[in-house]
BALOBA-1460 file (C-alpha; in Angstrom, 3 decimals):
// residues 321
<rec num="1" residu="x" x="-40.587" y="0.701" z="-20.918"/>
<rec num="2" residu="x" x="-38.706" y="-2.282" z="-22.775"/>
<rec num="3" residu="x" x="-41.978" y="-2.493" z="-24.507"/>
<rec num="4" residu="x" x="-41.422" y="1.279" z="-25.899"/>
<rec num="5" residu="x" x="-38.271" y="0.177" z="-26.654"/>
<rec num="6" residu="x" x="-39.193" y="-3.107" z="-28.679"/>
<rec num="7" residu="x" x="-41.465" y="-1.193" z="-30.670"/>
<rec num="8" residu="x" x="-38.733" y="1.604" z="-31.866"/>
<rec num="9" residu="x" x="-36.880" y="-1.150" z="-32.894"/>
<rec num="10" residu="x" x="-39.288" y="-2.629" z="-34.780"/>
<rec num="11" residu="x" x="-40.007" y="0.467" z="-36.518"/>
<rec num="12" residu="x" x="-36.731" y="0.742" z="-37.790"/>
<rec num="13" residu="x" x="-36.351" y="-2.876" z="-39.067"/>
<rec num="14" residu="x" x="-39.858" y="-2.119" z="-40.650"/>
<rec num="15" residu="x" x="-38.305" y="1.384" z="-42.495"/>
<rec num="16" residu="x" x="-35.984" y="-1.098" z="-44.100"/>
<rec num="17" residu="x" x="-38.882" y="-3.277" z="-45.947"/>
<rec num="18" residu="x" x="-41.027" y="-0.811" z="-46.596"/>
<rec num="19" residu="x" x="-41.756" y="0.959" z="-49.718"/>
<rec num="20" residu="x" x="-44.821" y="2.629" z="-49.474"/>
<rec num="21" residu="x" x="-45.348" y="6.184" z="-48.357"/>
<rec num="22" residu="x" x="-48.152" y="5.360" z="-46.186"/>
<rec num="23" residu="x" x="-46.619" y="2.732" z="-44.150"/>
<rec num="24" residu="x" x="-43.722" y="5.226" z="-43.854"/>
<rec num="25" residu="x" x="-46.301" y="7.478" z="-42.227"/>
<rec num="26" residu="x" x="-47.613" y="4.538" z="-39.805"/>
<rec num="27" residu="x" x="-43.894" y="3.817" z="-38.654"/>
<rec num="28" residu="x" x="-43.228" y="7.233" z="-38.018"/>
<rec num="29" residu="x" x="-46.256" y="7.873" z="-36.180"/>
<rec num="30" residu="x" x="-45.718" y="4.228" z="-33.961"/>
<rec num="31" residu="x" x="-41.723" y="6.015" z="-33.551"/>
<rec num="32" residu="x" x="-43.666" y="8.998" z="-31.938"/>
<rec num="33" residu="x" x="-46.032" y="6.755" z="-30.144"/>
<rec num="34" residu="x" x="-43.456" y="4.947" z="-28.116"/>
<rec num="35" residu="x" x="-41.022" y="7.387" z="-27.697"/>
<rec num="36" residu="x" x="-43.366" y="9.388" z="-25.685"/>
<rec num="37" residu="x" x="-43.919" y="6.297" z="-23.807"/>
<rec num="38" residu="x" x="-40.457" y="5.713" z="-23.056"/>
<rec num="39" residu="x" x="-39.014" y="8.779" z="-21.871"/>
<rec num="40" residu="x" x="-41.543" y="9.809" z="-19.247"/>
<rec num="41" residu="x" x="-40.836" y="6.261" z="-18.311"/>
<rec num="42" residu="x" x="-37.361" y="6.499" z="-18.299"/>
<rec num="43" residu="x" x="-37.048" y="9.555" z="-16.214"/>
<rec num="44" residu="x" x="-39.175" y="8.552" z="-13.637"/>
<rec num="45" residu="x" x="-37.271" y="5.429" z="-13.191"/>
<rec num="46" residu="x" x="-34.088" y="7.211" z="-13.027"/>
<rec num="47" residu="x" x="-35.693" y="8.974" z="-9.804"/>
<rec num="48" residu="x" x="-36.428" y="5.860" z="-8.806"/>
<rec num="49" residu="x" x="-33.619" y="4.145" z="-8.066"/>
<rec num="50" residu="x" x="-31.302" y="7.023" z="-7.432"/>
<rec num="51" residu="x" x="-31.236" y="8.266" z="-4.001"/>
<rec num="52" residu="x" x="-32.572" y="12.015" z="-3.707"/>
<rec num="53" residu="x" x="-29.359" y="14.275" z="-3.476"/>
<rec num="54" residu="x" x="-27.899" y="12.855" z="-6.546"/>
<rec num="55" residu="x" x="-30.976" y="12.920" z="-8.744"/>
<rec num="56" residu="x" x="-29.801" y="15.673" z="-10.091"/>
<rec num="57" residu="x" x="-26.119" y="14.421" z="-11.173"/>
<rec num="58" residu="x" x="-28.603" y="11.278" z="-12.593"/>
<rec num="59" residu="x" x="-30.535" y="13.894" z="-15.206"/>
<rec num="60" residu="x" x="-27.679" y="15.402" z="-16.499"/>
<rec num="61" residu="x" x="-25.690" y="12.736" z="-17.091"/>
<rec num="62" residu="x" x="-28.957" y="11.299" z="-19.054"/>
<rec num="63" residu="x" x="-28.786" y="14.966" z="-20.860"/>
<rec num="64" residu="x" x="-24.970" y="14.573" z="-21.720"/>
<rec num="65" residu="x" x="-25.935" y="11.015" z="-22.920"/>
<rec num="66" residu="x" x="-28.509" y="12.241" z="-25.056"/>
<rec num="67" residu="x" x="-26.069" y="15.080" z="-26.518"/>
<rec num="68" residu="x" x="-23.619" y="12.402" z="-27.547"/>
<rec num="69" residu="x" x="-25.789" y="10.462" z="-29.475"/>
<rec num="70" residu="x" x="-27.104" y="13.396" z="-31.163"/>
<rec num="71" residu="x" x="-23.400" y="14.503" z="-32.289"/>
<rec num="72" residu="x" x="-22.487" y="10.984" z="-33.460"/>
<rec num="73" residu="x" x="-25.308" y="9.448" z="-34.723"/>
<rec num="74" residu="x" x="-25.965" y="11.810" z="-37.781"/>
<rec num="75" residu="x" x="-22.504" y="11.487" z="-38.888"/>
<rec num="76" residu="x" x="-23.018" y="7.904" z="-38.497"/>
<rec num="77" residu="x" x="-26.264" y="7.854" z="-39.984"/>
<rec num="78" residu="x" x="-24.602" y="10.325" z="-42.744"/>
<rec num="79" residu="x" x="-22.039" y="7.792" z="-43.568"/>
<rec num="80" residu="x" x="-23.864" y="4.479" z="-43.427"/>
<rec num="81" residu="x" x="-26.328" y="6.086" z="-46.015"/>
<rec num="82" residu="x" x="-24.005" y="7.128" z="-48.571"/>
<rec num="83" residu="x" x="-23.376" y="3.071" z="-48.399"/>
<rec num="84" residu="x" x="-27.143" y="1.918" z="-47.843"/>
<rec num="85" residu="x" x="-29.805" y="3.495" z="-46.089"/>
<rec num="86" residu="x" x="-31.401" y="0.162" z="-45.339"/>
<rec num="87" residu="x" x="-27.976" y="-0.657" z="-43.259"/>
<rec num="88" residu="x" x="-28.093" y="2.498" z="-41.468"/>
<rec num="89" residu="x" x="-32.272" y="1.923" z="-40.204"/>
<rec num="90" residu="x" x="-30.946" y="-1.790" z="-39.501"/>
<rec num="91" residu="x" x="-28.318" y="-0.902" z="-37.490"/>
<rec num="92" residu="x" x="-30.454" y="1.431" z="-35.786"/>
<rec num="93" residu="x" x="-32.708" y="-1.349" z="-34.993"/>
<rec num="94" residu="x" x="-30.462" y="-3.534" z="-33.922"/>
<rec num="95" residu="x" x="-28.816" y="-1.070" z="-31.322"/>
<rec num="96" residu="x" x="-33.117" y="-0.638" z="-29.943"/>
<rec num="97" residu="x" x="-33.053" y="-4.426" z="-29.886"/>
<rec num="98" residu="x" x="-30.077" y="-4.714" z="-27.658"/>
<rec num="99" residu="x" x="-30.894" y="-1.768" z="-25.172"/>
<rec num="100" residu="x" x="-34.222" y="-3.252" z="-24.849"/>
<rec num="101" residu="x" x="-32.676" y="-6.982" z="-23.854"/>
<rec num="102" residu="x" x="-30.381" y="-5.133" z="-21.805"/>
<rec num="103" residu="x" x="-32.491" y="-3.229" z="-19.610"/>
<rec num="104" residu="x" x="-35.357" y="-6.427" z="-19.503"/>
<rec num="105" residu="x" x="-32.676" y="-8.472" z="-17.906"/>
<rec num="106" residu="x" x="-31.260" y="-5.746" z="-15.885"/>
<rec num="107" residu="x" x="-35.256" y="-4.597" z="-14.788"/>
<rec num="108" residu="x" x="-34.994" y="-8.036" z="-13.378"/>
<rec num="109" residu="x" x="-32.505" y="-7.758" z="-10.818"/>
<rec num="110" residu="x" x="-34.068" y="-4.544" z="-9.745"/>
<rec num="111" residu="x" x="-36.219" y="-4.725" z="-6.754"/>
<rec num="112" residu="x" x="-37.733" y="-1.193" z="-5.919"/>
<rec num="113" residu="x" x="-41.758" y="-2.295" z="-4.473"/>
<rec num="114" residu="x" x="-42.400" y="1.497" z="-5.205"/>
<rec num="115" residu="x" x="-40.540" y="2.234" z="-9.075"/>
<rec num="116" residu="x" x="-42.163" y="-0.653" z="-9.972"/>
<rec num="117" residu="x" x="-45.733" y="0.260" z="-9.119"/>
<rec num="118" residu="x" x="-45.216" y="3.465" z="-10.721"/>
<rec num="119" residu="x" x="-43.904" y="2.035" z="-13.870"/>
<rec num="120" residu="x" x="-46.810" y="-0.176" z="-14.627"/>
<rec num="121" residu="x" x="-49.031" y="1.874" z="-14.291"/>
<rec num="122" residu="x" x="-50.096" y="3.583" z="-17.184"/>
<rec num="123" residu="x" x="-49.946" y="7.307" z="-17.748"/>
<rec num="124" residu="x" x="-53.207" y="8.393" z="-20.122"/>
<rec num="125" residu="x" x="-54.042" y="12.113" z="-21.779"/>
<rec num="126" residu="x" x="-56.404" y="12.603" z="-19.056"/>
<rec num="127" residu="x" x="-54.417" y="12.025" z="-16.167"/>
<rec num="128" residu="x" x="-51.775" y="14.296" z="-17.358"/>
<rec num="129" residu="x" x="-54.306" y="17.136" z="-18.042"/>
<rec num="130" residu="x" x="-56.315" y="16.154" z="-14.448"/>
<rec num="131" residu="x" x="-52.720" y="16.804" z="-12.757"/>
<rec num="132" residu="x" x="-51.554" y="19.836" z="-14.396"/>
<rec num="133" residu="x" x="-55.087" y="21.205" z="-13.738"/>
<rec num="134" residu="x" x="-54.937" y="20.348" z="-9.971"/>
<rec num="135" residu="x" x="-51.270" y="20.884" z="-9.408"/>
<rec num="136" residu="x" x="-50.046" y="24.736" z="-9.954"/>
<rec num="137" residu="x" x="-46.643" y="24.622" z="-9.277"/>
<rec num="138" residu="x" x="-46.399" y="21.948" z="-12.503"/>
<rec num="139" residu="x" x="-48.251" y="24.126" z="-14.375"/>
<rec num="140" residu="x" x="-46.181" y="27.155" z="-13.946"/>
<rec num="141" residu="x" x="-43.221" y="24.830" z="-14.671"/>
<rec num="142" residu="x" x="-44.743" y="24.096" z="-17.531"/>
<rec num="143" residu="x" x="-45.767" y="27.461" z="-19.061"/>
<rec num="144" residu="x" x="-42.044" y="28.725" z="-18.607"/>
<rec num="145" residu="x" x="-40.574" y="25.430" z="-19.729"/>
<rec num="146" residu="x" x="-42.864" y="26.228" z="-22.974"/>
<rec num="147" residu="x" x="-41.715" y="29.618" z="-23.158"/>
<rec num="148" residu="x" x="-38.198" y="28.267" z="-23.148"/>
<rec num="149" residu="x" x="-38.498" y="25.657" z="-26.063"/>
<rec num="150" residu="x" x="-39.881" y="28.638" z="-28.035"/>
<rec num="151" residu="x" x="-36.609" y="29.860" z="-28.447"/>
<rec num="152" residu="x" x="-34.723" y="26.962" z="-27.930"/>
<rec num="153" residu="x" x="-36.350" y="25.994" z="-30.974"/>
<rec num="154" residu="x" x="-34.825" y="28.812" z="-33.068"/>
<rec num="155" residu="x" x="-31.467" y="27.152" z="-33.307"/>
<rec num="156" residu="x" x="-32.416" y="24.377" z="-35.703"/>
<rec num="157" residu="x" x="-34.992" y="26.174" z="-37.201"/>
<rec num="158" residu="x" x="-34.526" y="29.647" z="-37.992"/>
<rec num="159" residu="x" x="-31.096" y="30.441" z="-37.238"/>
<rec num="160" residu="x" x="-29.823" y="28.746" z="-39.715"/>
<rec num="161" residu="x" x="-31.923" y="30.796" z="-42.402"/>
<rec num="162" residu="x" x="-31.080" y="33.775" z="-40.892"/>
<rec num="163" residu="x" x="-27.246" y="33.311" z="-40.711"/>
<rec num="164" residu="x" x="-27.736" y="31.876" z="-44.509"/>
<rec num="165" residu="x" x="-29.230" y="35.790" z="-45.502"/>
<rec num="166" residu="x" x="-27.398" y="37.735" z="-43.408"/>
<rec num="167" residu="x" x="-23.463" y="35.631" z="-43.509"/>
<rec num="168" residu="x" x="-21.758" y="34.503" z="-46.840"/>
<rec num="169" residu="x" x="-21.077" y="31.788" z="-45.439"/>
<rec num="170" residu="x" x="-23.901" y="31.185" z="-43.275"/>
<rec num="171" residu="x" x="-24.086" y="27.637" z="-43.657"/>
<rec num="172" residu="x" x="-20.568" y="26.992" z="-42.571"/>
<rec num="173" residu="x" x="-20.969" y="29.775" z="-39.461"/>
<rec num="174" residu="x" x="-24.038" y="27.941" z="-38.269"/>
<rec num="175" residu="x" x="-22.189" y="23.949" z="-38.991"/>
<rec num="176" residu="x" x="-19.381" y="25.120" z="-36.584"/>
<rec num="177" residu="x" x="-22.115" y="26.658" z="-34.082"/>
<rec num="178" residu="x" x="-23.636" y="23.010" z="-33.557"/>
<rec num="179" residu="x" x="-20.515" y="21.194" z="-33.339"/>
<rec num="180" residu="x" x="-19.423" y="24.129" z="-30.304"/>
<rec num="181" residu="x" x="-23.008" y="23.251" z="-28.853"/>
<rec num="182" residu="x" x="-22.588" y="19.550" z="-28.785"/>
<rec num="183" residu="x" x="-18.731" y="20.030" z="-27.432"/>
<rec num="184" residu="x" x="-20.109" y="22.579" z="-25.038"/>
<rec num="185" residu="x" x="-22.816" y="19.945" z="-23.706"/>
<rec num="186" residu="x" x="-20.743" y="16.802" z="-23.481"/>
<rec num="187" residu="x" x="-17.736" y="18.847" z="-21.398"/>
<rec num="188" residu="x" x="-19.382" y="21.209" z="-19.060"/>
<rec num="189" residu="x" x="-22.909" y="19.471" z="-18.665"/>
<rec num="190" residu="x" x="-21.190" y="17.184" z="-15.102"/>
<rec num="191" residu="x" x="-19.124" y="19.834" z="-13.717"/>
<rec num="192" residu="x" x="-21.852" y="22.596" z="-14.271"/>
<rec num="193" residu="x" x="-24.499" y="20.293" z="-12.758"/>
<rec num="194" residu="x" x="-21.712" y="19.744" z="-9.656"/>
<rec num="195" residu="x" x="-21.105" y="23.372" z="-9.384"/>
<rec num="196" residu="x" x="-25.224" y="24.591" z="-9.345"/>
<rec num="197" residu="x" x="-26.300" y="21.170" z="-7.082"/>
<rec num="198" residu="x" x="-25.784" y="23.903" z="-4.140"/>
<rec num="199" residu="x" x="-28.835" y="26.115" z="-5.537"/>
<rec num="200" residu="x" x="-32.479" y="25.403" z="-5.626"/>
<rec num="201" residu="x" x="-33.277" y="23.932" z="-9.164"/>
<rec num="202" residu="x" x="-35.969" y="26.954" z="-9.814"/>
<rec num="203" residu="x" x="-33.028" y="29.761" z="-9.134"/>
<rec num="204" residu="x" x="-30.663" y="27.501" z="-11.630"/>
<rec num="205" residu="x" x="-33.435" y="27.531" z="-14.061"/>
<rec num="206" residu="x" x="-33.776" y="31.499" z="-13.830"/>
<rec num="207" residu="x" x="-30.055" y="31.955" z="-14.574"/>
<rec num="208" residu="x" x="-30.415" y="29.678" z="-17.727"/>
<rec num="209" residu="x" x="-33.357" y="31.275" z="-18.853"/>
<rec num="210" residu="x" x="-31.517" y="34.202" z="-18.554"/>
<rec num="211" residu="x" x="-28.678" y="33.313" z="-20.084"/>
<rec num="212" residu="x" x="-31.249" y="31.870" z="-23.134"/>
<rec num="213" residu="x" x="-32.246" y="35.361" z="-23.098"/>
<rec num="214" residu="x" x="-29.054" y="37.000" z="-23.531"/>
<rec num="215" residu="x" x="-28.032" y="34.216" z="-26.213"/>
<rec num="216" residu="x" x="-30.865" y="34.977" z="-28.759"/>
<rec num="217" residu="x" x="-30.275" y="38.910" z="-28.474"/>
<rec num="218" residu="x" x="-26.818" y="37.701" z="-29.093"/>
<rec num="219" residu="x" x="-28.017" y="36.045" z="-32.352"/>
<rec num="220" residu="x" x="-29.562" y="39.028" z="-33.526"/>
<rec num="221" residu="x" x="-26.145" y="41.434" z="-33.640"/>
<rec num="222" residu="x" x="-24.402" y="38.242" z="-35.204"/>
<rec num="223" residu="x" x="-22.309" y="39.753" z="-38.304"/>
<rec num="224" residu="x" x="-19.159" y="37.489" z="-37.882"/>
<rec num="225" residu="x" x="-17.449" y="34.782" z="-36.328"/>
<rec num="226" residu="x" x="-17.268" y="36.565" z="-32.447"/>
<rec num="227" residu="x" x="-21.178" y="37.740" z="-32.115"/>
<rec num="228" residu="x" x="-21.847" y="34.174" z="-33.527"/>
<rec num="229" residu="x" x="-19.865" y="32.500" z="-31.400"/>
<rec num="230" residu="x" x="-21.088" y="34.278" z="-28.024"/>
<rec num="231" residu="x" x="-24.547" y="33.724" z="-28.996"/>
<rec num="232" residu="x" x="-23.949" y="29.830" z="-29.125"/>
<rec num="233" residu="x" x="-22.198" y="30.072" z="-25.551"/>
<rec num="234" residu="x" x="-24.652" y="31.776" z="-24.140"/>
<rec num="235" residu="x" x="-27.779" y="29.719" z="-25.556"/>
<rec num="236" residu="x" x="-25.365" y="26.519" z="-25.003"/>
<rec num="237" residu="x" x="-25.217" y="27.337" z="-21.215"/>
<rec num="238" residu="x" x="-29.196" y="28.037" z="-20.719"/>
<rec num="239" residu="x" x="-29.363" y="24.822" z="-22.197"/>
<rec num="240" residu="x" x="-26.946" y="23.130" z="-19.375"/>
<rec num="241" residu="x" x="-28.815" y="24.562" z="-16.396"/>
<rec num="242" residu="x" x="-32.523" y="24.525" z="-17.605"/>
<rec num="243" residu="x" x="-33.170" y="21.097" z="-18.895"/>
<rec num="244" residu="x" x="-31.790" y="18.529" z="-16.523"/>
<rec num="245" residu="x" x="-33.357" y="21.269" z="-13.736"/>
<rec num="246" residu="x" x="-36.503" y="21.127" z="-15.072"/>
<rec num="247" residu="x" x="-36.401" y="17.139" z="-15.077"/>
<rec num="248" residu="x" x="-35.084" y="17.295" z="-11.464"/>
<rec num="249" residu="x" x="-38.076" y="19.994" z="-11.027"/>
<rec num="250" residu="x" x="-40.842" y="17.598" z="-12.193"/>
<rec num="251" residu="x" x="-39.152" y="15.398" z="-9.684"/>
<rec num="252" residu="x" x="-39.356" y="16.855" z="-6.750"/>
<rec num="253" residu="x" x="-42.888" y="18.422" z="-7.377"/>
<rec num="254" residu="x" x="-44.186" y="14.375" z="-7.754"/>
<rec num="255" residu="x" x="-45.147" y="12.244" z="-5.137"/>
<rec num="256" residu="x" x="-43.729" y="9.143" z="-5.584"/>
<rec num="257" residu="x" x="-46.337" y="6.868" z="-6.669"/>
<rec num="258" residu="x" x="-47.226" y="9.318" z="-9.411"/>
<rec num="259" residu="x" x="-43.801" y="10.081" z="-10.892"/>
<rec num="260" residu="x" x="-44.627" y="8.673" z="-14.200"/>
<rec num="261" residu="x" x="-47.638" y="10.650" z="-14.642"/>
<rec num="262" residu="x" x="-45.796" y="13.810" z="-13.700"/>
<rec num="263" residu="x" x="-43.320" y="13.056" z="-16.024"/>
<rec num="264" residu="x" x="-45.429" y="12.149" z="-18.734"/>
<rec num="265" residu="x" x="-47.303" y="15.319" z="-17.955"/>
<rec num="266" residu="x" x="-44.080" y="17.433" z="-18.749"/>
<rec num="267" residu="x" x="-43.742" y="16.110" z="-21.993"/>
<rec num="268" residu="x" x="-46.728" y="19.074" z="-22.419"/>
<rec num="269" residu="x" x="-43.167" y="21.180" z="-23.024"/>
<rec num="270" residu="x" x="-43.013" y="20.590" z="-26.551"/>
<rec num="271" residu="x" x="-45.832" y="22.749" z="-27.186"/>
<rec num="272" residu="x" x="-42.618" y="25.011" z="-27.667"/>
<rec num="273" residu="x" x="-40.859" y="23.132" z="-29.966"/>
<rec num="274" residu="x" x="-43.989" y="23.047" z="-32.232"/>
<rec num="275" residu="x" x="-44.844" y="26.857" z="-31.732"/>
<rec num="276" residu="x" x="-41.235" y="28.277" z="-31.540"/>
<rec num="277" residu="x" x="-40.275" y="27.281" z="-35.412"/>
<rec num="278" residu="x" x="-44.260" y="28.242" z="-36.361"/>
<rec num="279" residu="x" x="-43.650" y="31.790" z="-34.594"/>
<rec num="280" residu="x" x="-40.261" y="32.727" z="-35.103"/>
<rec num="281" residu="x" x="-40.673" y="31.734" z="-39.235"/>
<rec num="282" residu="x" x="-43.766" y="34.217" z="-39.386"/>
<rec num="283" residu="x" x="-41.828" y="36.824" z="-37.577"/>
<rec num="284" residu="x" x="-38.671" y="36.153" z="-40.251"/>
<rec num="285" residu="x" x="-40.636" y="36.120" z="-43.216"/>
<rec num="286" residu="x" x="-42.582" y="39.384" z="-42.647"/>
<rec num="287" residu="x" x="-40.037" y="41.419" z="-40.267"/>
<rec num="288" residu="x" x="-36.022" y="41.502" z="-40.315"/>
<rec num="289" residu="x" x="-34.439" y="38.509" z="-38.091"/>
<rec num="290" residu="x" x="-33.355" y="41.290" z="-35.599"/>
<rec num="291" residu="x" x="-36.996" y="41.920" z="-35.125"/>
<rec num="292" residu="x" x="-37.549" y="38.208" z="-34.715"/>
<rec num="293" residu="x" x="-35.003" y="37.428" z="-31.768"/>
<rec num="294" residu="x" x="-35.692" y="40.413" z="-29.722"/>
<rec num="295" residu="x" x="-39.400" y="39.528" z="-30.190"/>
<rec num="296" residu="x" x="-38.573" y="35.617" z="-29.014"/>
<rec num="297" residu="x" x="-36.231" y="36.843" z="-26.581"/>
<rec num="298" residu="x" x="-38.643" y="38.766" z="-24.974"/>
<rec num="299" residu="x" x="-41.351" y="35.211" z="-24.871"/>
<rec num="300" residu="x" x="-37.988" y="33.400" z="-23.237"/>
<rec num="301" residu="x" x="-37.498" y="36.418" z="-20.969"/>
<rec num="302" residu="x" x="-41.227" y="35.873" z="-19.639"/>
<rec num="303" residu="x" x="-40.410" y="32.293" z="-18.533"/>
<rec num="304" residu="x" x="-38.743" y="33.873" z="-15.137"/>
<rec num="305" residu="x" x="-41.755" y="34.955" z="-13.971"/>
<rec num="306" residu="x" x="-43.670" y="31.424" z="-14.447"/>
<rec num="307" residu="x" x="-40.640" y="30.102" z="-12.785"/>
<rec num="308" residu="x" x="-40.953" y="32.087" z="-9.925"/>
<rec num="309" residu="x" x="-44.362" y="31.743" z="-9.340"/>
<rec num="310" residu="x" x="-43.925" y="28.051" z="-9.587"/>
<rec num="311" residu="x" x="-41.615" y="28.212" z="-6.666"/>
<rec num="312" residu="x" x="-43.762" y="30.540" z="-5.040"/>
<rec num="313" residu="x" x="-46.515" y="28.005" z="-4.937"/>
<rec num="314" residu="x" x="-44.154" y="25.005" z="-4.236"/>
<rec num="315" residu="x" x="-42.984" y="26.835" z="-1.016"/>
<rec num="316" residu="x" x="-46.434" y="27.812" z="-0.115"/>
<rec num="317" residu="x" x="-47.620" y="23.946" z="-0.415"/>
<rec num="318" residu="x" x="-44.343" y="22.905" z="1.861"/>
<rec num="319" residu="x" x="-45.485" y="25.702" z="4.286"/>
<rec num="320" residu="x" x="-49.324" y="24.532" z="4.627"/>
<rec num="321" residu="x" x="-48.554" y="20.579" z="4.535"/>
């Protein structure tokens, strides 16, 4: 894991030497390479050394993490640019460096026999497809977690172009929309996760699914400030439930010498975010965008019934074993 980290960091100090477009391409692709090394990693070390009933407290505080750096670090990244872009992929670096010092020297003090068996060992393309294949409770996880970045997806990707057509000021509507998200995320992410710890992760990710649902029909009746704004809530608090759910999901369907592999298997969920831009652009461009969110809605909408069968089979396993 500090390896993954090490090599980000070295990517960025390498985006402020280089000058050639291809090397670009071979950072960008070693950025990829690690990250998806790292946070399978990451999580399953989190479920490591955090003790079972507050796993789930663990995930979303990770999530609200996440959320913050995604609100500050553009405007950061936004502002050191305008001075020198260079500075900005140094600093980056630099931050990679120290995280990855930190945690080394902090992995060190750390003695889990069982984490650290599961960390070194490697988690391959194979073994991920091999344990999706064999275990159908993950794979029903997956399909609906798909489902769901399908139209998670639409906020950064076609929203935006359809508030732009449809709003005068579009681009404004959808700026203020993001900054409600990230606000949303950072505040209610802890005392949502305290309030839904009672529940059975599956049933919290049907209610944020369902919420998802209700958010992109939202979007597609958006012709002002109010519809706008309900649509972000909505889609905001699918977004609270169903991701650090799914993570404690992945969790609790993983034995624990095979964490990392689960987790590394789950990473199959951005099949969405690749398809959901891909399908809701062709539905935009050759049908109106109310066409498009009912259409996507629907896909999210389908997601309940992988997630029930997934707990279906997860139940059925608990009863035979």
């Amino acid at each position: 894991m500090q390896f993954a980290l090490f090599s980000i960091s070295i990517v960025y100090f390498g985006f402020t030497i280089t000058q050639s477009q291809g090397w670009f391409i071979l950072l960008n692709a070693l950025n990829g390479l690690s990250n998806s090394f790292f946070e399978p990693t990451s999580q399953a070390l989190m479920g490591d050394v955090t003790e079972k009933e507050n796993r789930m407290r663990a995930y979303s505080l990770r999530y609200t993490a996440i959320n913050i750096g995604a609100s500050v670090g553009p405007l950061l990244g936004a502002y050191l640019a305008s001075t020198s872009a260079k500075l900005s992929f140094a600093i980056t670096g630099s931050i990679y460096l120290i995280y990855a010092v930190i945690l080394f020297m902090l992995m060190r003090k750390i003695s889990i026999t069982e984490s650290e068996q599961a960390i070194k060992k490697s988690v391959t393309f194979g073994q991920a497809i091999k344990i999706v294949r064999t275990d159908k409770a993950l794979l029903y996880l997956l399909l609906g977690i798909i489902l769901v970045n399908i139209g998670y997806a639409q906020i950064d990707s076609n929203l935006p172009q359809f508030l732009s057509s449809t709003l005068h000021n579009g681009v404004y509507v959808f700026s203020v929309l993001l900054t409600i998200n990230a606000v949303m995320v950072v505040i209610l992410q802890m005392p949502v996760s305290h309030l839904v710890e009672r529940y059975k992760p599956m049933q919290v990710m049907n209610i944020g699914a369902g919420f998802m649902v209700l958010g992109l029909l939202l979007c597609s009746f958006i012709h002002g400030w109010i519809t706008a704004i309900l649509a972000i809530i909505m889609l905001t608090l699918g977004e609270i439930l169903i991701f650090p759910s799914n993570s404690l999901m992945i969790d609790e369907l993983a034995p624990d010498h095979l964490r990392g592999t689960y987790f590394g298997a789950g990473q199959f969920r951005k099949i969405g975010n690749f398809l959901g831009p891909v399908m809701g652009g062709f539905l935009l461009s050759h049908y109106h965008g109310q066409i498009m969110f009912w259409t996507i809605s629907l896909i999210v909408l389908g997601s309940i019934v992988f997630f029930m069968m997934g707990n279906r089979t997860q139940v059925k396993v608990s009863v035979n074993s």
